[in-house]
Backbone as JSON Lines, residues from 0, in Angstrom:
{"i":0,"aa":"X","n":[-6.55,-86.1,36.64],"ca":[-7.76,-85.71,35.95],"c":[-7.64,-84.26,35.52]}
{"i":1,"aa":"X","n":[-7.43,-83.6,34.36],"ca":[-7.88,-82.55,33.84],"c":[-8.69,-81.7,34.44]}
{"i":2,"aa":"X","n":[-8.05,-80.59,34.9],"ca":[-8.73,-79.23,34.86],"c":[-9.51,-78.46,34.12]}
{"i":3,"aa":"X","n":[-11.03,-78.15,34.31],"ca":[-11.5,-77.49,33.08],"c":[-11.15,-76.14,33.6]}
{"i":4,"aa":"X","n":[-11.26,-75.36,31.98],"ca":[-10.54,-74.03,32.29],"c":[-12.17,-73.24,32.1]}
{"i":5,"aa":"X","n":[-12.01,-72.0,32.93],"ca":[-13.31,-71.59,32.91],"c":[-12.83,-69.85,32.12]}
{"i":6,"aa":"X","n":[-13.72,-69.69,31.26],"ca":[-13.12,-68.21,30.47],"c":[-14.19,-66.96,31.4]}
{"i":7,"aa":"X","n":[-12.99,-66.02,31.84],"ca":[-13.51,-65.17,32.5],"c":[-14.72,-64.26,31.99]}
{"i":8,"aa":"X","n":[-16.12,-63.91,32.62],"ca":[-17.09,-63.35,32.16],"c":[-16.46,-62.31,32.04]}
{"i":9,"aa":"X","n":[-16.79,-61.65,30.61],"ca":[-17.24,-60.76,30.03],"c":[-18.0,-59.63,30.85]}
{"i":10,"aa":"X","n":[-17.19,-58.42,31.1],"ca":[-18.26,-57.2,31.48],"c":[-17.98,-55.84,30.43]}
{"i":11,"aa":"X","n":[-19.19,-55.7,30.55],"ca":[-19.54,-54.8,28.93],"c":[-18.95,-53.41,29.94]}
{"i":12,"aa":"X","n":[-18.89,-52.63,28.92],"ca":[-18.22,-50.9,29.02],"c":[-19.15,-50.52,29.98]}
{"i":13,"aa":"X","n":[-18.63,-49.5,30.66],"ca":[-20.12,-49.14,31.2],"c":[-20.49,-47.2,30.37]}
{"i":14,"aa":"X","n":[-21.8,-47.26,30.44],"ca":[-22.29,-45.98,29.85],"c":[-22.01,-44.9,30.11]}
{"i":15,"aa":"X","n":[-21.55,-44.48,31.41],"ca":[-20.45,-43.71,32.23],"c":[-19.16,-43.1,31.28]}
{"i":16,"aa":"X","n":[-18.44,-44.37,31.15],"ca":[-17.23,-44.36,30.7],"c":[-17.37,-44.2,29.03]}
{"i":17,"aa":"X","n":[-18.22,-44.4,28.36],"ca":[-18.45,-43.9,27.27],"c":[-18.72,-42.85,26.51]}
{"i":18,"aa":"X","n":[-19.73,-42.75,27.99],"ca":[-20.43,-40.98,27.94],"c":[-19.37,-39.94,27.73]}
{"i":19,"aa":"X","n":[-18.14,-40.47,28.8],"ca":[-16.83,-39.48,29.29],"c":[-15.66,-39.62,28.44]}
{"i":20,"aa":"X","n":[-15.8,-40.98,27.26],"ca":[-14.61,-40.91,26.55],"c":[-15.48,-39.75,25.01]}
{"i":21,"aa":"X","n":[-16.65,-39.96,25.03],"ca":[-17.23,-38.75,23.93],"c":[-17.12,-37.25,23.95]}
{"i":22,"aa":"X","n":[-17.26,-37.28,25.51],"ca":[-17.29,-35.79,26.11],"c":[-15.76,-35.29,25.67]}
{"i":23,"aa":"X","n":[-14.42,-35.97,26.43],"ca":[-13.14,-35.82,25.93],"c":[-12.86,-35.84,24.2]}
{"i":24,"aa":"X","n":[-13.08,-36.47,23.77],"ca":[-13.05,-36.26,22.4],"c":[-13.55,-35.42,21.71]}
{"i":25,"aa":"X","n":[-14.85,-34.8,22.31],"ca":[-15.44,-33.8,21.51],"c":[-14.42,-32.47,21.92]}
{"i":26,"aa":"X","n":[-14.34,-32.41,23.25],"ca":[-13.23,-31.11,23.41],"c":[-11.97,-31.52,23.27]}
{"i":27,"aa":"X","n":[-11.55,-32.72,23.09],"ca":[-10.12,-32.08,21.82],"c":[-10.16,-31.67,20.54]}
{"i":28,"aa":"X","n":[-11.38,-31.99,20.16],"ca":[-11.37,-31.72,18.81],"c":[-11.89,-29.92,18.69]}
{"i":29,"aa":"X","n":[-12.69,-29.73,19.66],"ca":[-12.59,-28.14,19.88],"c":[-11.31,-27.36,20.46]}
{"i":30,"aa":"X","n":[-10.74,-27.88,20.96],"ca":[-9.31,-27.31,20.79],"c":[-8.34,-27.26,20.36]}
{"i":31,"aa":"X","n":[-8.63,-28.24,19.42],"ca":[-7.66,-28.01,17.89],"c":[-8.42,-27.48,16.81]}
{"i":32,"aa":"X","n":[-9.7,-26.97,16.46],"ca":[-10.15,-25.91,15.73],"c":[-9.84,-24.76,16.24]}
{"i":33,"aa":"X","n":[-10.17,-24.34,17.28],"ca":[-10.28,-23.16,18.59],"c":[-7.92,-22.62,18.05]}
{"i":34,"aa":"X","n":[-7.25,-23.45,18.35],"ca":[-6.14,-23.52,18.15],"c":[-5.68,-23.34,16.47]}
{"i":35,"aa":"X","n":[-6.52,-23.8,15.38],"ca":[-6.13,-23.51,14.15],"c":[-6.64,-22.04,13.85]}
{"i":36,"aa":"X","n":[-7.73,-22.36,14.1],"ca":[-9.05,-20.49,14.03],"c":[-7.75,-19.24,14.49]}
{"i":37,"aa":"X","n":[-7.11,-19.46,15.68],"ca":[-6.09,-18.7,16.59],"c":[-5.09,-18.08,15.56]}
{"i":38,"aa":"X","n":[-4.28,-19.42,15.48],"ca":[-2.94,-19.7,14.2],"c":[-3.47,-18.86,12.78]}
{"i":39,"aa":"X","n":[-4.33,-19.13,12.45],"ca":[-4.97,-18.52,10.82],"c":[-4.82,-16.77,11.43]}
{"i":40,"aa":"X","n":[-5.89,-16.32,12.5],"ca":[-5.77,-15.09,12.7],"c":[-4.69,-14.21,12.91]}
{"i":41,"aa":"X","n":[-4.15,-15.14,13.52],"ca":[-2.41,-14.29,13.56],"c":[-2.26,-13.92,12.55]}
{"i":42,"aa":"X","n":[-2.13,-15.31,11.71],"ca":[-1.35,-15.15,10.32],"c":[-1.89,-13.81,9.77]}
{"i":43,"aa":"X","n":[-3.28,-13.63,9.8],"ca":[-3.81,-12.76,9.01],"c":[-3.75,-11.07,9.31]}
{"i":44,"aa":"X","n":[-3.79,-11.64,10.62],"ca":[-3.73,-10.07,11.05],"c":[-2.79,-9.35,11.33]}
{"i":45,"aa":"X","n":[-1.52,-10.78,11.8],"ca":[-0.13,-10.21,12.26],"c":[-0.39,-9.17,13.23]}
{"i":46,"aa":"X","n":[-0.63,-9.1,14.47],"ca":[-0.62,-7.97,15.16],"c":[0.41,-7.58,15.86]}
{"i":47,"aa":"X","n":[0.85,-6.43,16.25],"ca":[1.61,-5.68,16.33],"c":[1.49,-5.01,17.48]}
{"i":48,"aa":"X","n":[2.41,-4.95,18.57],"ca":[2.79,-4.76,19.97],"c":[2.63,-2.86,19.88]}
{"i":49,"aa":"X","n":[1.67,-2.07,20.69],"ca":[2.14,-0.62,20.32],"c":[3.08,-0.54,21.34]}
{"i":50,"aa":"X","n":[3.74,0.91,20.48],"ca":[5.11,1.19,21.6],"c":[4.69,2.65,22.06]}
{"i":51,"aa":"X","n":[5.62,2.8,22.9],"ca":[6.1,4.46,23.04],"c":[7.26,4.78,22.92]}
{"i":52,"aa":"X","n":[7.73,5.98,22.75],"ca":[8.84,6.63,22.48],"c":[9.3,8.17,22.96]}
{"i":53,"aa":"X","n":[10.42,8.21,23.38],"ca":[10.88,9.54,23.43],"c":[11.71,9.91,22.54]}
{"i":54,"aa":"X","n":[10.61,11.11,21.85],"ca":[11.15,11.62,20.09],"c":[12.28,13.03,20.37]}
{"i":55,"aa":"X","n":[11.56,14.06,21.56],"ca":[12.13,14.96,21.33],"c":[12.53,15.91,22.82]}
{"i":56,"aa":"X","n":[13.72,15.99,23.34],"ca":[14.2,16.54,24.37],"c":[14.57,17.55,24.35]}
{"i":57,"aa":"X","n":[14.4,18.72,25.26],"ca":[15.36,20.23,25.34],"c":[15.54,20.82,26.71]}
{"i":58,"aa":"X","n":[16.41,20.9,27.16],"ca":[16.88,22.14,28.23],"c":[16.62,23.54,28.29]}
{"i":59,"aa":"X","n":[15.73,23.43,28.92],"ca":[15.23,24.88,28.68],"c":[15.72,25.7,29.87]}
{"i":60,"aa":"X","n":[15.71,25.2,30.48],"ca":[16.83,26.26,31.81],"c":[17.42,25.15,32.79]}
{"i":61,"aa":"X","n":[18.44,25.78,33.58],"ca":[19.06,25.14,34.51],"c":[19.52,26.09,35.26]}
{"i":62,"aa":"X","n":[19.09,25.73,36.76],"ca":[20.09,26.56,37.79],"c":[20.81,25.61,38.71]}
{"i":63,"aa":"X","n":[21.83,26.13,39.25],"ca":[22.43,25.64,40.2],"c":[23.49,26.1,41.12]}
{"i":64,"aa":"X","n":[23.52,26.21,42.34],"ca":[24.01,27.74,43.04],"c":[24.84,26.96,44.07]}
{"i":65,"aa":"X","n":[25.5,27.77,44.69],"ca":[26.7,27.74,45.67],"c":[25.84,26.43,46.4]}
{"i":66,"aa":"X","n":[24.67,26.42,46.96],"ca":[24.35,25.69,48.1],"c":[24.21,24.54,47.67]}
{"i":67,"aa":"X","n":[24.51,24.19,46.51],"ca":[24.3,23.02,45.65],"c":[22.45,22.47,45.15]}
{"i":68,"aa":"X","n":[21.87,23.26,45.12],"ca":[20.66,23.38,44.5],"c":[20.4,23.28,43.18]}
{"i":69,"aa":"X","n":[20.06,22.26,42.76],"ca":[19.62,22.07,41.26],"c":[18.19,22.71,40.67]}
{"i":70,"aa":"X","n":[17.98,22.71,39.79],"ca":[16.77,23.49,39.62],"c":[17.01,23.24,37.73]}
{"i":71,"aa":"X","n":[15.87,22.84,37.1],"ca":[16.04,22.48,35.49],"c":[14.7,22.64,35.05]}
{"i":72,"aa":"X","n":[14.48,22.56,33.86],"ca":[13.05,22.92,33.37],"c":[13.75,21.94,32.25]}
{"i":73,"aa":"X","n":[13.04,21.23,31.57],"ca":[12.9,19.96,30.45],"c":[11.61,20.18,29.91]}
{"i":74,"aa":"X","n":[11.72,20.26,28.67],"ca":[10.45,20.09,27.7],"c":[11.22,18.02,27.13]}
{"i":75,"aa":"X","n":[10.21,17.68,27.21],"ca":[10.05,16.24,26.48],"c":[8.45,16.25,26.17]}
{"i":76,"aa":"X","n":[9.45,15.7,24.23],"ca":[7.81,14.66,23.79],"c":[8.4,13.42,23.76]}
{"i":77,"aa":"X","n":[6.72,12.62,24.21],"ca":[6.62,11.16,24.35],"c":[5.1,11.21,23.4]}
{"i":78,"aa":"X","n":[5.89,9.85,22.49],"ca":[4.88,9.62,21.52],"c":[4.18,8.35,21.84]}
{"i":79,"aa":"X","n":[2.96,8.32,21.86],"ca":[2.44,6.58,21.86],"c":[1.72,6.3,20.63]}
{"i":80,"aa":"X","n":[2.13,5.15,19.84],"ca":[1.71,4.83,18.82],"c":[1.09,3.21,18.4]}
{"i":81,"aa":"X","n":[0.28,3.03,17.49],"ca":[-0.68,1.88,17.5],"c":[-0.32,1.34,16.08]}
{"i":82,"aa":"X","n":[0.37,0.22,15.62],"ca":[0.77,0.44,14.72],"c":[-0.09,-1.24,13.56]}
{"i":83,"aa":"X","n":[-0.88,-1.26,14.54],"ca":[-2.21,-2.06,13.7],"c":[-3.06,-1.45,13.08]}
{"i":84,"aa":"X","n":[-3.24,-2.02,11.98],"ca":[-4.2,-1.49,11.03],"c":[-5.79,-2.48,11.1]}
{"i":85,"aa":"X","n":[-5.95,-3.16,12.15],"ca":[-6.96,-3.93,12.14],"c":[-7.62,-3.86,13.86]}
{"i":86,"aa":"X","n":[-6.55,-3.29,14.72],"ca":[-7.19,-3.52,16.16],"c":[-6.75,-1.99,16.65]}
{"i":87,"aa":"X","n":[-7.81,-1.24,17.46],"ca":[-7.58,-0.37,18.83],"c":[-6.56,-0.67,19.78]}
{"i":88,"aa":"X","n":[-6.14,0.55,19.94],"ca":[-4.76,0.38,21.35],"c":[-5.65,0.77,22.31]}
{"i":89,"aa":"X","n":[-5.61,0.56,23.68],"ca":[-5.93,1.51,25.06],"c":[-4.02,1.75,25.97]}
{"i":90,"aa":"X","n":[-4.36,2.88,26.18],"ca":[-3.04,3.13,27.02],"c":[-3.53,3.14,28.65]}
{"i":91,"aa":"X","n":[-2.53,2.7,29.48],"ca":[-3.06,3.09,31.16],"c":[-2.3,3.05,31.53]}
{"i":92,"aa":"X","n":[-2.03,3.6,33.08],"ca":[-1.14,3.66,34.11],"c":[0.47,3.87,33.67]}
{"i":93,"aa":"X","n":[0.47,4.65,32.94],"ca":[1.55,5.8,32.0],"c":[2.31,6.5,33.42]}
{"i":94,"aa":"X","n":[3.08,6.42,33.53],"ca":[3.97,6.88,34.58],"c":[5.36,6.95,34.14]}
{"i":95,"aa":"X","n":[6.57,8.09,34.34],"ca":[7.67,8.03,33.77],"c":[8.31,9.4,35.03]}
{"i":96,"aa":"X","n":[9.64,8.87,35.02],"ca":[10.19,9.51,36.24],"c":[11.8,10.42,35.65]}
{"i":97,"aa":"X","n":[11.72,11.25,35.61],"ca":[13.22,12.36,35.27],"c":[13.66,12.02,36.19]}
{"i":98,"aa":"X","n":[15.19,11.62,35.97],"ca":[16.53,11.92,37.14],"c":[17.38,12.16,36.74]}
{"i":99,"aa":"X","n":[18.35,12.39,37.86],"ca":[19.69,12.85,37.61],"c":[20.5,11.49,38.01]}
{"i":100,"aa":"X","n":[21.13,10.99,37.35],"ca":[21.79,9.95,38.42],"c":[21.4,9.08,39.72]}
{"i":101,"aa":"X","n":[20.0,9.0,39.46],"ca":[19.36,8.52,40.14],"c":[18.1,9.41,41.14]}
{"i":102,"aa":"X","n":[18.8,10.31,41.41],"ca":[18.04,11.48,41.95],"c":[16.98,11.78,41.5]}
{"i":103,"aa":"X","n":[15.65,11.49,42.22],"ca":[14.2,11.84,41.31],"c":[13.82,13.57,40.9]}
{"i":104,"aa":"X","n":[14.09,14.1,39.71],"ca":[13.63,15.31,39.66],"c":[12.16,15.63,39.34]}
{"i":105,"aa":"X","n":[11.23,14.38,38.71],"ca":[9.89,15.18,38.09],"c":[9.3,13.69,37.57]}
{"i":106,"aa":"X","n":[8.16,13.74,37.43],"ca":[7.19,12.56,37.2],"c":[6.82,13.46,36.12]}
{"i":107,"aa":"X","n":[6.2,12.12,35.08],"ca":[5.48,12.47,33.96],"c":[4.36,11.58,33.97]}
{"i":108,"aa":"X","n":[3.28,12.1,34.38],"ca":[1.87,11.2,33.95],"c":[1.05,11.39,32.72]}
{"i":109,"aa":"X","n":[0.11,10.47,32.37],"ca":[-0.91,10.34,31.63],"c":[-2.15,10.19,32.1]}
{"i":110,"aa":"X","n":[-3.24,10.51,31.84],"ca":[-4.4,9.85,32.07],"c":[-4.49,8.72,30.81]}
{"i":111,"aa":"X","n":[-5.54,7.56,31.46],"ca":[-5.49,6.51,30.11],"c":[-5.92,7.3,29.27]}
{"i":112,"aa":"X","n":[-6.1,6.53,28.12],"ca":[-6.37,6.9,26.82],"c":[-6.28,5.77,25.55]}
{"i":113,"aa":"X","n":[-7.32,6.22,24.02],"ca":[-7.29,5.5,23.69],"c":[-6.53,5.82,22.28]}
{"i":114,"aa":"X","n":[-6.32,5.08,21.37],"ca":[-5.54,5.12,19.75],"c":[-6.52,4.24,18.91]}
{"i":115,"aa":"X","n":[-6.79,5.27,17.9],"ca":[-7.45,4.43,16.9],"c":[-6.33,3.42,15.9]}
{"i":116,"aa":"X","n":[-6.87,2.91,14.91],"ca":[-6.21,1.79,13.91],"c":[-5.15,2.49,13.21]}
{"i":117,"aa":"X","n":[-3.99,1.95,13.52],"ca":[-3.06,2.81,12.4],"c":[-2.65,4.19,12.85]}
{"i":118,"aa":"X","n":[-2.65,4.61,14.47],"ca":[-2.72,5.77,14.76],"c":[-1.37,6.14,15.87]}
{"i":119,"aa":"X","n":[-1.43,7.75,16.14],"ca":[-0.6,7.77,16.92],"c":[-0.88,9.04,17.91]}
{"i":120,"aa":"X","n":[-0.04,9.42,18.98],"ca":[-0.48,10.28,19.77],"c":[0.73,11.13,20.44]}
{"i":121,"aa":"X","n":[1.01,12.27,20.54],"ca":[1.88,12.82,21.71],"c":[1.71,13.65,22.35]}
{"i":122,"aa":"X","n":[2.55,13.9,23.43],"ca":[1.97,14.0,24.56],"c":[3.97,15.43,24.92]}
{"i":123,"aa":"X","n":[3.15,16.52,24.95],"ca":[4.59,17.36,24.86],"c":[4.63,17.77,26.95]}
{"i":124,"aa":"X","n":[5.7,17.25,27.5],"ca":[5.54,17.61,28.79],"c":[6.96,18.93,28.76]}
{"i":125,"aa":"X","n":[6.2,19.77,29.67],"ca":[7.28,20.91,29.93],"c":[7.69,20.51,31.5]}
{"i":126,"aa":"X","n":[8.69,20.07,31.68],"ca":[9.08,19.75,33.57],"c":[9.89,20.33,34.01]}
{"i":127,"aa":"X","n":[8.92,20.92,35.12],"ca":[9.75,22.01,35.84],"c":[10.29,21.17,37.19]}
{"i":128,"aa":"X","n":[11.25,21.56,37.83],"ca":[11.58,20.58,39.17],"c":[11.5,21.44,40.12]}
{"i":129,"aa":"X","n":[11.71,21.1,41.3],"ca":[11.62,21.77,42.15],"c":[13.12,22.05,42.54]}
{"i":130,"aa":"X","n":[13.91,23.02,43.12],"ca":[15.27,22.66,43.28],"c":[15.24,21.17,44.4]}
{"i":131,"aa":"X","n":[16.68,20.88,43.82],"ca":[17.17,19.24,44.42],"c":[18.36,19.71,44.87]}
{"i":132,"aa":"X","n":[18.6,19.29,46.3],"ca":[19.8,19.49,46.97],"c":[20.7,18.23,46.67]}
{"i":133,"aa":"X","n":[21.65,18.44,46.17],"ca":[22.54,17.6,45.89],"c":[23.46,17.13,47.03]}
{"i":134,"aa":"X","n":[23.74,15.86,47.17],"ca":[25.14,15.46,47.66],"c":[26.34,16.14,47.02]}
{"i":135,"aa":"X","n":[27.68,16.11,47.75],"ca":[28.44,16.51,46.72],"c":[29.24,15.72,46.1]}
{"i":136,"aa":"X","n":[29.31,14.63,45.56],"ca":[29.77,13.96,44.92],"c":[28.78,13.93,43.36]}
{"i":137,"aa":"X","n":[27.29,14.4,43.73],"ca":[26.32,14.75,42.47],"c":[26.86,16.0,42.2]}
{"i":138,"aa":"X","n":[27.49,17.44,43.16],"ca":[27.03,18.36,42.74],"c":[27.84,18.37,42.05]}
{"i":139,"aa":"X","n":[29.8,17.15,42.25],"ca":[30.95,17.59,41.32],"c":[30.41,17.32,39.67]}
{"i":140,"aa":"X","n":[29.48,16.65,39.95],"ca":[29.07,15.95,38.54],"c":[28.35,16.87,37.93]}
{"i":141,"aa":"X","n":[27.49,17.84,38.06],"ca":[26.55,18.89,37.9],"c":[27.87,19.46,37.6]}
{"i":142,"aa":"X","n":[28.46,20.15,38.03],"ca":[29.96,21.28,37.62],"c":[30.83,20.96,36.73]}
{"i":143,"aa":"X","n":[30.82,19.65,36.66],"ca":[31.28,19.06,35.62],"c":[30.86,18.98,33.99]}
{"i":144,"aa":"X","n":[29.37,18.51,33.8],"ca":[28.71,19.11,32.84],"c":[28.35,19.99,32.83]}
{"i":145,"aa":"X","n":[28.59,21.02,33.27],"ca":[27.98,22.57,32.74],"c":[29.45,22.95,32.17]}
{"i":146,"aa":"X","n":[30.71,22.26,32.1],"ca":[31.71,22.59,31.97],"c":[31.89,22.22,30.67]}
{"i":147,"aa":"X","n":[31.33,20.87,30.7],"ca":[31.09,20.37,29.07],"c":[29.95,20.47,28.07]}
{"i":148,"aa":"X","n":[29.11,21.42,28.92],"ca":[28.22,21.85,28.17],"c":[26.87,21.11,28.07]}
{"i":149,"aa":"X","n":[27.36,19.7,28.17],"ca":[25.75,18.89,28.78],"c":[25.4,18.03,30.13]}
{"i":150,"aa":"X","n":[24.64,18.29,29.89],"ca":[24.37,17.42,31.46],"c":[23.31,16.59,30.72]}
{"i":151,"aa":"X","n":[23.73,14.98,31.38],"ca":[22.64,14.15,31.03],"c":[21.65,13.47,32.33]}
{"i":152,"aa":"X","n":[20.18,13.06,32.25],"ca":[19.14,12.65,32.8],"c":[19.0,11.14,32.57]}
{"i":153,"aa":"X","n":[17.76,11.01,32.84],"ca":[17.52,9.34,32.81],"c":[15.9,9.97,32.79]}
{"i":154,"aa":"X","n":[15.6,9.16,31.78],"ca":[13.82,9.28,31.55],"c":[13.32,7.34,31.34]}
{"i":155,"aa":"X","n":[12.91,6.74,32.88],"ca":[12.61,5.35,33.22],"c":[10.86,5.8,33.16]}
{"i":156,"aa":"X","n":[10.42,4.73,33.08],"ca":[8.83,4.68,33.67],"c":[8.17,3.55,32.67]}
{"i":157,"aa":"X","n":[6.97,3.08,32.83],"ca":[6.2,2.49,31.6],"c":[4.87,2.7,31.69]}
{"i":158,"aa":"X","n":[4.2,2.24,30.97],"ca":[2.68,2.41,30.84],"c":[2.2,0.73,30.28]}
{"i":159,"aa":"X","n":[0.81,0.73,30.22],"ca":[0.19,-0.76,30.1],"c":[-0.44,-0.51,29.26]}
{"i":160,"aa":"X","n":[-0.26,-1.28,27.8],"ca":[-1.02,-1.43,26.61],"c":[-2.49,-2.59,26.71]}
{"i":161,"aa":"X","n":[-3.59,-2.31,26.22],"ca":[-4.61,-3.42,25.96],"c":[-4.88,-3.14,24.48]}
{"i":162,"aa":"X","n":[-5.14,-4.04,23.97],"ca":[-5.77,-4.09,22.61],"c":[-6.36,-5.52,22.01]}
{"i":163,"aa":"X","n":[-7.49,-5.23,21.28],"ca":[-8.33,-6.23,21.0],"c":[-8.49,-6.56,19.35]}
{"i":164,"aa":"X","n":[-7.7,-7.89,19.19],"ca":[-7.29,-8.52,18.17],"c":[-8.14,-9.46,17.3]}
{"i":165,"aa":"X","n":[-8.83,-8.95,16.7],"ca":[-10.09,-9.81,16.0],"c":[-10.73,-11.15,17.33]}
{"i":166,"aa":"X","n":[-10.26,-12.09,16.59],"ca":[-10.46,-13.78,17.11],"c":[-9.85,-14.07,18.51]}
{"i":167,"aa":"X","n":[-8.72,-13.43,18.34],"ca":[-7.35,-13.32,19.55],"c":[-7.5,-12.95,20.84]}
{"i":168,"aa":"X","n":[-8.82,-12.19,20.97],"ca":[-9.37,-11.45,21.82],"c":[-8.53,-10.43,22.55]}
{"i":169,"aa":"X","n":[-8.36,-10.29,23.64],"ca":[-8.02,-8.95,24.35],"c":[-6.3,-9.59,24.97]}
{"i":170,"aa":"X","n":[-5.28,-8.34,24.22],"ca":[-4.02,-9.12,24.63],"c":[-3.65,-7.61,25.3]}
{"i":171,"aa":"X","n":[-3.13,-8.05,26.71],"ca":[-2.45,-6.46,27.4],"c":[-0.6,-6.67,27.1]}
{"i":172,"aa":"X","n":[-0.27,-5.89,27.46],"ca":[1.25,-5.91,27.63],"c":[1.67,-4.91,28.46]}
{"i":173,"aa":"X","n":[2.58,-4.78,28.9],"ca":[3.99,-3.41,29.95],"c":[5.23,-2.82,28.92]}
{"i":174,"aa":"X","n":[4.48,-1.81,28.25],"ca":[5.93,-1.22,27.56],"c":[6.44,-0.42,29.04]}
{"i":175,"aa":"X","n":[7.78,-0.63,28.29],"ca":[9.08,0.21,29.65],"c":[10.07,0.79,28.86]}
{"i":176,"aa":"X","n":[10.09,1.82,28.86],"ca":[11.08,3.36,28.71],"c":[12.42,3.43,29.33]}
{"i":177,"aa":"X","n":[13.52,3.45,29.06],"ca":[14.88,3.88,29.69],"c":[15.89,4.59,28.72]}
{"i":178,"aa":"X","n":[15.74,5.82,28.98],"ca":[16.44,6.76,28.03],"c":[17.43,7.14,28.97]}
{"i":179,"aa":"X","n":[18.3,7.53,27.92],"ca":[19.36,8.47,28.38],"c":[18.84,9.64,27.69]}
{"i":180,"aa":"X","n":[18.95,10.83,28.16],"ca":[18.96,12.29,27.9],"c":[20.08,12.94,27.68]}
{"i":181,"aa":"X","n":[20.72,13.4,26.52],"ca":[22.44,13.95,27.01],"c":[22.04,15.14,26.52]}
{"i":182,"aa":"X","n":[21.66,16.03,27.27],"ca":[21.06,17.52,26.94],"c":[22.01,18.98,26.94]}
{"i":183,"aa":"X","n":[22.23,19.12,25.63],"ca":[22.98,20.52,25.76],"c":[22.84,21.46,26.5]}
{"i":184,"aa":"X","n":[23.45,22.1,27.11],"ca":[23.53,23.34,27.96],"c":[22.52,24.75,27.52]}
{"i":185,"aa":"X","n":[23.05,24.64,26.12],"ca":[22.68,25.8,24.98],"c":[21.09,25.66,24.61]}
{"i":186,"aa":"X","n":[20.41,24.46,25.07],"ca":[18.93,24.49,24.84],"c":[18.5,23.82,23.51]}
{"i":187,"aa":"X","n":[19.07,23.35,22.83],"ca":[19.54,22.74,21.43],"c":[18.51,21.32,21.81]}
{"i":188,"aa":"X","n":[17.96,20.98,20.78],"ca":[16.89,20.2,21.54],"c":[17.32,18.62,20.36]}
{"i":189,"aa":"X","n":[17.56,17.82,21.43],"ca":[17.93,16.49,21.14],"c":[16.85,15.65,20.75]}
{"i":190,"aa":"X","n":[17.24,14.17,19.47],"ca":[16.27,13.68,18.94],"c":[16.31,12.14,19.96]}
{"i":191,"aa":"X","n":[16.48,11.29,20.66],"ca":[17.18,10.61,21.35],"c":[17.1,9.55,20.53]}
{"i":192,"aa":"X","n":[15.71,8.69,19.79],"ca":[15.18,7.49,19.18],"c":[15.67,6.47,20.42]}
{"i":193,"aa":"X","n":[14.91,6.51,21.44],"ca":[14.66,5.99,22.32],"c":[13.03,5.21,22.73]}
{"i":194,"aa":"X","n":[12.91,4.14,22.69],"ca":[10.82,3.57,22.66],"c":[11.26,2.23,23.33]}
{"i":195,"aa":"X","n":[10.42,1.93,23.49],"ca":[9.65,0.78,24.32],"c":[10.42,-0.81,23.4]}
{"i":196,"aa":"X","n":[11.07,-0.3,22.04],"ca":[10.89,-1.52,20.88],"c":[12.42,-1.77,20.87]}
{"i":197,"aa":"X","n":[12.85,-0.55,21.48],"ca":[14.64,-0.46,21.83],"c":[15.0,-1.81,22.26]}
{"i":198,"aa":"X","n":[16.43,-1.9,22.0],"ca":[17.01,-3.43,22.48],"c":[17.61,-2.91,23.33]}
């Protein structure tokens, strides 16, 4: 005898699950405007990372004596520059460290600060050190360049950019500094083209 076949009831969507497939759909579709709005502003505004730079170095004195005591005075400018024409830079926590071969001779700070559109700023430090007792394997190196007339430094440190990009809203970044200094003896003041944008 034949089996009747029975067709499984029917259960409708529930209002829940409807409610929650509208809700999802409405915010993808806001995040692919939210995501084009983004894309267009770039395009438009193209913004532009500020840097810093070390433009201009000089030796302004140097001592260094039997007991192996270093002692230097450095004028450096450091430039910070904003190179949007549509958004404000803020600069902060600007910190940069002189050495010799590793040897810390002198910190260079900033207080924050801000850059208008299209703008730029520098900042001329005169650094005096305190004398640095050398090892002597530094001091052969010290006797060595005064022999050749330069002695070179290391100028490391960075500072923290914020700036606020139309639509884009608020983008920070960490520029970082690593110069070489190869500083004449004679006080002759070096151009290095050394910044943050360096490869």
């Amino acid at each position: 005898m034949p089996k009747t076949l029975h067709n499984p009831r029917h259960h409708p969507t529930s209002p829940i699950i409807w409610f929650a497939a509208i809700i999802c759909a409405i915010l993808a579709v806001v995040v692919i405007i939210a995501g084009i709005v983004v894309f267009i502003g770039y395009l438009v505004i193209r913004p532009k990372v500020p840097q810093i730079s070390a433009t201009t170095a000089q030796l302004n004195t140097i001592y260094f004596d039997q007991a192996s005591l270093l002692t230097v005075q450095v004028t450096i400018l450091i430039k910070a520059e904003n190179d949007n024409a549509k958004a404000h830079a803020s600069f902060y926590n600007t910190n940069f460290a002189l050495s010799f071969h590793g040897v810390k001779m002198a910190y260079l700070v900033a207080e924050p600060f801000d850059l208008r559109k299209n703008s730029s700023k520098e900042f001329n430090y005169v650094v005096q050190s305190s004398p640095i007792p050398l090892e002597s394997g530094y001091a052969e190196i010290v006797s060595w360049s005064l022999r050749q007339n330069v002695i070179t430094f290391e100028l490391k440190g960075n500072t923290r950019t914020r700036w606020r990009v139309g639509l884009l809203g608020s983008i920070k970044f960490w520029l970082h500094l690593n110069c070489q200094l190869h500083l004449p003896i004679n006080g002759t003041a070096i151009y290095p083209h050394c910044s943050s944008r360096s490869k």
